[in-house]
C-alpha positions in Angstrom: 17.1 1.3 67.7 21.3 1.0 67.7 21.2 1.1 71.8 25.2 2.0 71.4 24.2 5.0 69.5 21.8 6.0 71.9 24.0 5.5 74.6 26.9 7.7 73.0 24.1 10.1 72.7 22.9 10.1 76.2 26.9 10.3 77.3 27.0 13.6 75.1 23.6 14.6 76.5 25.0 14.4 80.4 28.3 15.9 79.3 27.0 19.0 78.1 24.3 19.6 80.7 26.7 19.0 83.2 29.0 21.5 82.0 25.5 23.8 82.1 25.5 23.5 78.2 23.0 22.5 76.1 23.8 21.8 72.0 22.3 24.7 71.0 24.0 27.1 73.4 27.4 25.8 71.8 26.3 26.4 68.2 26.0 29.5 68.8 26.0 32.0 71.8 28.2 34.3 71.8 29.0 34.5 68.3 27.8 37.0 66.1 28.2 36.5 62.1 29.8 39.8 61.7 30.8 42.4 64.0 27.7 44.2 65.6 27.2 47.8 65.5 24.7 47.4 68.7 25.0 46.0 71.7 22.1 46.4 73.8 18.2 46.7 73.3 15.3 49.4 74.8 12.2 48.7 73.1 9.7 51.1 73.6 6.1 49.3 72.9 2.9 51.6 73.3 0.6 49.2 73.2 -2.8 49.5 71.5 -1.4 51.1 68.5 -0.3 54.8 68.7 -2.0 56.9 65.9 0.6 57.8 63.4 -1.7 61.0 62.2 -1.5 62.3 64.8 2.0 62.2 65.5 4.3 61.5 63.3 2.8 61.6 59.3 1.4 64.5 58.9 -2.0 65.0 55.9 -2.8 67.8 55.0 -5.8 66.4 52.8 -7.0 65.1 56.0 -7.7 68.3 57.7 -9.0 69.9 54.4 -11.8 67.3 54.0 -12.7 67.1 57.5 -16.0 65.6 58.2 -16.5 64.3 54.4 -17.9 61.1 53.0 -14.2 59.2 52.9 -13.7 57.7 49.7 -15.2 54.4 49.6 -12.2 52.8 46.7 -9.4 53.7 49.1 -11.3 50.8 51.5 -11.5 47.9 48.6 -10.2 45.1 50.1 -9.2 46.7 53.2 -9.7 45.1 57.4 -10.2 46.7 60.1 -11.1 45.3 63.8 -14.4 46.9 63.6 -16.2 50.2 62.5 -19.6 51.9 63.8 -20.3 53.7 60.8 -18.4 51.5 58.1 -21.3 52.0 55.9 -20.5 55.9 55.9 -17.5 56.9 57.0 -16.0 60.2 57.1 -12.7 61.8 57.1 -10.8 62.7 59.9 -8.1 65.5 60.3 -5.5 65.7 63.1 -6.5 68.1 65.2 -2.3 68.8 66.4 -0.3 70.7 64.6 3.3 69.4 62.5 6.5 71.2 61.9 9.6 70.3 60.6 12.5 69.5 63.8 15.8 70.4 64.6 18.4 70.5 61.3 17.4 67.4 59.8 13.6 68.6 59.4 11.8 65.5 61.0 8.4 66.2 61.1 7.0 65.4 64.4 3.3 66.7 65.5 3.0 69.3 68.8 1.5 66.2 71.0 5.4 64.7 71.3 7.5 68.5 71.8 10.2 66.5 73.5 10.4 63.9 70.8 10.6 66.7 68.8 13.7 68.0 70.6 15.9 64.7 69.6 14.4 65.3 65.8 18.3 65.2 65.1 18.5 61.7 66.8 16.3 59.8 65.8 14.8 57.6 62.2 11.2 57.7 61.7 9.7 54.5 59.6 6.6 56.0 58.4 5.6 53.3 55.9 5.6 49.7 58.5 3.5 47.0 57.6 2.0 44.0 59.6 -0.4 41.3 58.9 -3.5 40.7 61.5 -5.9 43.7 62.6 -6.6 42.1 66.2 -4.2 43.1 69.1 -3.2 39.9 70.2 -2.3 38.6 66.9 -0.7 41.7 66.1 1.4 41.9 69.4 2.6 38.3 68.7 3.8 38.6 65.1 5.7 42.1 66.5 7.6 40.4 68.8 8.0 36.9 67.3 7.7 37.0 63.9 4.7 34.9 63.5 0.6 35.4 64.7 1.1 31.9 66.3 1.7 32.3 69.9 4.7 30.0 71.0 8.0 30.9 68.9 10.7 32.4 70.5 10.4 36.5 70.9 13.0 39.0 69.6 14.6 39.3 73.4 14.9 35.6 73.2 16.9 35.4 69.7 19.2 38.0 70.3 19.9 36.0 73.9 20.7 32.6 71.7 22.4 34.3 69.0 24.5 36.7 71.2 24.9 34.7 74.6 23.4 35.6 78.4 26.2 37.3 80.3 25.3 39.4 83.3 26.0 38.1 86.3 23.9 39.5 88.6 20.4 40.5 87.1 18.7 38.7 84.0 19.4 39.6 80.5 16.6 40.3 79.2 13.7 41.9 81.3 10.0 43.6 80.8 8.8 46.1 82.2 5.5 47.7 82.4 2.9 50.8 83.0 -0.1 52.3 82.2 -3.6 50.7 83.6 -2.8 47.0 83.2 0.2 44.7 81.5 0.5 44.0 78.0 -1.7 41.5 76.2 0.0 38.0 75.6 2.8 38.9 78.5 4.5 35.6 78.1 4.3 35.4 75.1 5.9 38.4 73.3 9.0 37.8 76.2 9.1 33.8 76.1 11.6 31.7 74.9 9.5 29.8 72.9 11.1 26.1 71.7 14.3 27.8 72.4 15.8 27.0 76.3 14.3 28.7 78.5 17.7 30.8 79.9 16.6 33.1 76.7 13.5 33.5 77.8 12.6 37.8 79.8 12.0 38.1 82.9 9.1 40.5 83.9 8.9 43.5 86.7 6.0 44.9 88.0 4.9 48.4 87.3 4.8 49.1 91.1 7.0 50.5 93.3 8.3 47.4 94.1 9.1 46.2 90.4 10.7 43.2 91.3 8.5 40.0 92.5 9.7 38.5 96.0 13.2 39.8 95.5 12.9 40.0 99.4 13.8 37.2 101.8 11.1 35.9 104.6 10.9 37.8 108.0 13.9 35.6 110.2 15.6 34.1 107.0 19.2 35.0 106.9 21.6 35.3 104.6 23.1 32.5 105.2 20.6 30.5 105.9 19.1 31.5 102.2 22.7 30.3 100.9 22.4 27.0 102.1 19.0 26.6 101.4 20.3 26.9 97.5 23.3 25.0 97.4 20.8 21.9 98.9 18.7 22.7 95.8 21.6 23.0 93.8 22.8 19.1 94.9 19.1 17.8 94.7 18.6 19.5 91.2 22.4 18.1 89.7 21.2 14.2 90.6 18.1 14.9 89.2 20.0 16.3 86.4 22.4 13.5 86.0 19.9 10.8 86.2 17.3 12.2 83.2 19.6 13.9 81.3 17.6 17.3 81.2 19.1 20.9 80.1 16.1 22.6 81.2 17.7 21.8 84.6 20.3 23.3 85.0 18.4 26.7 83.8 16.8 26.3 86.9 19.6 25.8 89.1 21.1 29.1 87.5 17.6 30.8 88.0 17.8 29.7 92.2 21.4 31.4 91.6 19.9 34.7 89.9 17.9 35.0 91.9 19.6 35.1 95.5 22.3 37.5 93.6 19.5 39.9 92.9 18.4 40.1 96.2 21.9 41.8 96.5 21.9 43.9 94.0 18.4 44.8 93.3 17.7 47.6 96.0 21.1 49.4 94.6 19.5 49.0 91.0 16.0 50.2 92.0 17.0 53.6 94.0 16.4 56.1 92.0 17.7 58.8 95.0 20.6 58.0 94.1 20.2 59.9 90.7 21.1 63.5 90.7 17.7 65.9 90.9 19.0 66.8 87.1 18.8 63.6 86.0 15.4 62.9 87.7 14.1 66.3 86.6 15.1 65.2 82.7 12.9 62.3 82.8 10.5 63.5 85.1 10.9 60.7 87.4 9.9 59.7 90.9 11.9 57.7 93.2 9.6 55.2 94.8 7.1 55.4 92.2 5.3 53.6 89.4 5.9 55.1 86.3 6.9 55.2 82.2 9.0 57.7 83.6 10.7 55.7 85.9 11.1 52.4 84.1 12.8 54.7 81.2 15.1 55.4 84.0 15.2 52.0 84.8 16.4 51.2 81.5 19.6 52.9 81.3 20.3 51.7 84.7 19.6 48.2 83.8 22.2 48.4 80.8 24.7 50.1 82.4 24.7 47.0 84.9 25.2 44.7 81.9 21.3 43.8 80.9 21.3 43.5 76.9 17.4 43.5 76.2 14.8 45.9 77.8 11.3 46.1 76.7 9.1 48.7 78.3 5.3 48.7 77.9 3.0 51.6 77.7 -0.6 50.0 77.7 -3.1 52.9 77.1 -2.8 53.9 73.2 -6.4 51.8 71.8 -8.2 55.2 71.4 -11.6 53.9 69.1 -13.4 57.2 70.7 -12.4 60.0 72.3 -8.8 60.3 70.8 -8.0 63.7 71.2 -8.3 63.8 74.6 -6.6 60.5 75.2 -3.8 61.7 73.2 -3.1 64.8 75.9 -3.3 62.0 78.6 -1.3 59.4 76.8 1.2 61.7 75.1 2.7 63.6 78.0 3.1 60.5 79.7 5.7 59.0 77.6 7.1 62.3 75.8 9.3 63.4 78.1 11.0 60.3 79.1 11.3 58.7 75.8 13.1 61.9 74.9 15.0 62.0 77.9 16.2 58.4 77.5 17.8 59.6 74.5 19.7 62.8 76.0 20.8 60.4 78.6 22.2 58.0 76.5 23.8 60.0 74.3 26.1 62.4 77.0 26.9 59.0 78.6 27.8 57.4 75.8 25.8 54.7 75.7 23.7 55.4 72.6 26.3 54.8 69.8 26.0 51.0 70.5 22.4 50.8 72.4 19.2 50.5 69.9 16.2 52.1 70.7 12.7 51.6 69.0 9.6 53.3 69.7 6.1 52.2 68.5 3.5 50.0 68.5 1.8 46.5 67.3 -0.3 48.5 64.3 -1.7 52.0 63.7 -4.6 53.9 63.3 -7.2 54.8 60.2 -7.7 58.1 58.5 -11.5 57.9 59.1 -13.6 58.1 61.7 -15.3 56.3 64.1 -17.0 56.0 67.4 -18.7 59.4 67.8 -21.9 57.9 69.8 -19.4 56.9 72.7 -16.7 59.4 74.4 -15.8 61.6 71.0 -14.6 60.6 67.5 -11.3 57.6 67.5 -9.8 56.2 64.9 -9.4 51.7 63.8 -7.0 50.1 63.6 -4.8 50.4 60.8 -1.8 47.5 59.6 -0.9 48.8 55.9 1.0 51.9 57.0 2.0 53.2 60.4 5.2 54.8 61.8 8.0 53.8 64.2 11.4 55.2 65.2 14.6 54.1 66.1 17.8 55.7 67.0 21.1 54.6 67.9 22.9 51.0 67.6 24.4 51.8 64.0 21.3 53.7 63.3 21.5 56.7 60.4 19.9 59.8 62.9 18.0 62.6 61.5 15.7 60.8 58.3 12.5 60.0 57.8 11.9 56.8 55.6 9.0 55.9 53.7 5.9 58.0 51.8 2.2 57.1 52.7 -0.6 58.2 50.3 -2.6 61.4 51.0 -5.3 59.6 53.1 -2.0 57.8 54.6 -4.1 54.6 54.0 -1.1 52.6 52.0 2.6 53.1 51.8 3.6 54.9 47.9 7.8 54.8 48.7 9.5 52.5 51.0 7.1 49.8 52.5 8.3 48.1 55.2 7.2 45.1 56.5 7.9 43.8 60.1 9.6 41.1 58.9 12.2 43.2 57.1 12.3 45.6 60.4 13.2 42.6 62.6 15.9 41.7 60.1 17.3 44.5 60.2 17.8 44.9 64.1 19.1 41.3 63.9 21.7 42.8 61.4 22.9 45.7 63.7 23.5 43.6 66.2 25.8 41.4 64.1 23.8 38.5 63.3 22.3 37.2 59.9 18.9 36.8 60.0 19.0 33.8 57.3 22.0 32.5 59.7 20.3 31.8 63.2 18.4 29.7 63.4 17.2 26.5 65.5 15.8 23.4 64.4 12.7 22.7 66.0 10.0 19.9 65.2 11.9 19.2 62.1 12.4 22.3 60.6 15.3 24.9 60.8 12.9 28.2 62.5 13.8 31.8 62.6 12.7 34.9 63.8 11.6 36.6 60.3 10.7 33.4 59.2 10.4 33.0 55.2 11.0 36.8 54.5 12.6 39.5 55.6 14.9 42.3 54.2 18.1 44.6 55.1 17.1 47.9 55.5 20.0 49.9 54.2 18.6 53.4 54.6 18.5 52.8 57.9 22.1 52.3 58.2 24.7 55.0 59.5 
């Protein structure tokens, strides 16, 4: 070893973590490739894997051949999680009903009416791909780009590629509802081998979202303040003796987090909303709630938070699917359509991106009758998302599925080429950032990946 080298290198190392800098901050925060057309990100995942025929892609063969033998060819070579009556499985129709929306004739079915009232707004992806049948894997490749758990998520590249500037709440934050959090939490909102100042920072889907965002009984304000700053001098030795980045994340974390402590009850009253506003997304101040964390959302931007994800945990409907579609539906309806309105008469949705979906779809057979009522599999060769705003083209539908909407006939999209393409409205090249990492340059869409253009305004 040239012990000069290494020394120049451990000089550099100190200089930069003392400035609260690691090397692969400089490379690139901060910096997009190209001027963005977004600037912030809601993410709107229903977990378990909304059916997309029964909301979005509508078959009429479906309904015609109700209750039929399903056409054993179509499943040559297909996957699915697991099936009952795989040996003999029949066709099943949608049981809502599909019209065309609004001017630009978006076909969205009667269990999302509010959807349907932003037809005009939105870009429906009927024709998304992905590559594992299981939830887990399937949750991981849709917000890292790979099945393997441990890269970096999507909140976490767009934080290294675009920088982490609010001052006083996180950047990027999770939040959750429905019966219980999302599978692989850390996960699909780490930071991966990336530092760990990318990584989300999750809330609670209780009243009280935010974990121990209040001080002790008898602990002061000042008292708190000096409590940090001794921290802060014990942490920077620390620091200056090993040579550590991941220190100095944690110094600004201790810093975060007394800020919040200041601003979080401001950010959290929703009284302070007028009764229209609470009325549009049928929220409830002091309550739990899709409806409320939609809210949330545009509150949390507003205050300068870039990346929002929001979990909806209650879409795996194997049986009884109809009538956990009039549950599910109506809870996430109104307020993913009111988050829309909102944004829009503020403003805010010409440079905010917002998707809507889930980690996989759902099959155009049946199964599960012995249990609860007929459900539908899970299904990874064609299922629908939208998006709207963020440089978004409003008002089309892309994509074509077969009659059985088993495989994709115009348009595929992979996942891959979906996460490139939110990379790209945000400015950044998805061939371009990147971060070495056990040898190799990684990045989010990995080997693949394309621009799609029909999705730009």
């Amino acid at each position: 070893m040239n012990w000069n080298h290494q020394a120049q290198l451990w000089n550099r190392r100190h200089f930069l973590t003392k400035c609260g800098l690691g090397a692969a901050q400089l490379a690139l925060s901060g910096a997009p490739h190209f001027a963005p057309k977004a600037k912030r990100l809601i993410y709107l995942f229903m977990e378990g894997g909304p059916s997309q025929l029964d909301l979005f892609d509508d078959k009429p063969k479906l309904r015609a051949a109700d209750g039929e033998p399903f056409p054993m060819q179509l499943l040559a070579g297909k996957k699915f999680a697991f099936m009952e009556n795989m040996a003999a499985p029949t066709v099943y129709g949608s049981r809502a009903t599909f019209k065309p929306h609004g001017q630009s004739g978006n076909i969205v079915s009667s269990h999302l009416p509010h959807i349907a009232g932003v037809a005009d707004k939105i870009a429906i992806v009927r024709t998304i791909q992905t590559n594992n049948v299981n939830h887990s894997p399937a949750m991981v490749l849709a917000h890292t780009g790979s099945m393997v758990p441990g890269r970096p998520s999507l909140g976490a590249w767009l934080m290294y590629g675009l920088g982490n500037e609010s001052k006083d709440l996180p950047s990027f934050i999770s939040m959750m509802s429905g019966p219980r959090g999302p599978r692989n939490g850390p996960d699909i909102w780490g930071s991966g081998f990336l530092p760990s100042s990318y990584q989300g920072v999750p809330f609670s889907s209780g009243p009280q979202p935010i974990f121990d965002v209040a001080s002790q009984p008898g602990v002061t304000a000042d008292r708190q303040r000096r409590a940090i700053d001794a921290l802060k001098d014990l942490n920077r030795e620390h620091q200056s003796l090993t040579g550590d980045p991941e220190i100095a994340t944690r110094i600004a974390s201790y810093e975060m987090a007394f800020r919040m402590q200041a601003s979080a009850p401001e950010l959290m009253d929703l009284s302070k909303e007028s009764q229209e506003t609470l009325d549009l997304y049928g929220a409830t101040p002091g309550k739990g709630s899709f409806a409320n964390n939609c809210l949330l959302a545009r509150r949390l931007i507003e205050r300068g938070v870039k990346v929002v994800q929001l979990y909806h945990t209650d879409w795996d409907h194997h049986t009884g699917i109809d009538a956990g579609l009039k549950k599910v539906c109506p809870e996430v309806d109104k307020p993913s359509a009111a988050l829309i309105t909102d944004l829009a008469r503020r403003g805010l949705l010409e440079d905010t991106l917002v998707i809507w979906g889930g980690e996989f779809g759902r099959t155009p057979m049946s199964e599960g009758g012995k249990r609860g009522g007929l459900g539908r599999n899970h299904q990874i060769d064609a299922y629908t998302m939208w998006l709207a705003g963020g440089g978004i083209k409003p008002g089309v539908t892309i994509g074509e599925t077969d009659e059985y909407g088993m495989k994709p006939v115009v348009d595929p999209v992979h996942l891959h080429d979906l996460h490139a393409t939110m990379l790209h409205l945000f400015g950044l090249d998805h061939k371009k950032l990147t971060f070495r990492s056990q040898g190799r340059d990684f990045r989010l869409t990995d080997t693949a990946g394309n621009l799609l253009t029909k999705l730009l305004a």
